[in-house]
C-alpha positions in Angstrom: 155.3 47.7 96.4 154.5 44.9 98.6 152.4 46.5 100.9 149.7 48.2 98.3 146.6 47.1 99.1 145.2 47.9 95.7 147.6 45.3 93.7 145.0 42.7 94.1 141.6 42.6 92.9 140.7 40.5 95.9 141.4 43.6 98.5 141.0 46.5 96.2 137.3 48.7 96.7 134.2 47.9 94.6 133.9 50.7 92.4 131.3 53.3 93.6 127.8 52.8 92.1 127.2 55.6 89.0 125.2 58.1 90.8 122.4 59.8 88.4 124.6 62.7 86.7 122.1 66.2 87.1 122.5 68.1 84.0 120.5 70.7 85.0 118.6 71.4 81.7 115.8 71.2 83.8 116.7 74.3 85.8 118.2 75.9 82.6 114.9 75.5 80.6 112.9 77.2 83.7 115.2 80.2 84.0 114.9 81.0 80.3 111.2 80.5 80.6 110.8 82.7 83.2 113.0 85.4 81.3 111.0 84.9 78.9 108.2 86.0 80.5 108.6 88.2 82.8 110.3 90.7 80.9 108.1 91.4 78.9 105.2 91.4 81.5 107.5 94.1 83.4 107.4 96.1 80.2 104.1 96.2 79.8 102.6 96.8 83.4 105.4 100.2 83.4 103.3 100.8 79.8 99.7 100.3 81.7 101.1 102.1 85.0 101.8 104.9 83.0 98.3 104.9 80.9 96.7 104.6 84.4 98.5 107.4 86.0 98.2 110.3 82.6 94.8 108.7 82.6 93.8 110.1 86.2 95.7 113.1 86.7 94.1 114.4 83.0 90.4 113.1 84.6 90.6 113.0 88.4 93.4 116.1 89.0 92.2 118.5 91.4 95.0 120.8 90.8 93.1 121.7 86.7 90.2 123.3 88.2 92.2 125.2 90.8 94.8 126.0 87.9 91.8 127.4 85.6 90.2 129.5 88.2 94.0 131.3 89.2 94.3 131.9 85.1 90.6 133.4 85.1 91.4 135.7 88.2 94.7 136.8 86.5 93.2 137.4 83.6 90.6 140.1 85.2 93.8 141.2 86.8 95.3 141.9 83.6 92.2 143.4 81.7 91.5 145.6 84.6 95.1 147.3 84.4 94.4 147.6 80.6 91.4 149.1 81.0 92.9 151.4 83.3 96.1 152.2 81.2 93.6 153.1 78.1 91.7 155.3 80.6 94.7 157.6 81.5 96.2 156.9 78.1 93.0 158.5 76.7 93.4 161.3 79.1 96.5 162.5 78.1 96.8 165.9 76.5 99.9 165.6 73.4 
């Protein structure tokens, strides 16, 4: 035990200074923050993407007046081949 250079307080190490302990509340605090707010943010620009995009395929959809004018030319289609069918209906001798 001779030999331990510690025995002493004449050869023994000065204690290390106290470095500044990070708790990192700091960093904590910020992260909840930013939860905080971006969530909700997210949620609402998916909300306001989807108002924007029924919003200009009800307005601004070319595919409605192309739709409409197939339905109109069916249609005449259809009335034609009824008009038709009543015509040899109303030809037929029971």
């Amino acid at each position: 035990m001779d030999s331990n250079p510690f025995d002493s307080p004449d050869v023994a190490p000065a204690p290390a200074s106290p470095a500044p302990r990070r708790s990192g509340w700091k960093r904590t605090v910020g992260i909840v923050f930013l939860l905080v707010a971006i969530v909700p943010a997210l949620v609402l620009f998916v909300f306001y993407y989807r108002e924007v995009s029924v919003t200009y395929y009800m307005t601004r959809n070319p595919l409605a007046p192309a739709s409409a004018h197939l339905a109109t030319r069916m249609q005449a289609i259809i009335l034609g081949n009824m008009r038709a069918l009543g015509a040899v209906a109303g030809s037929i001798v029971w």
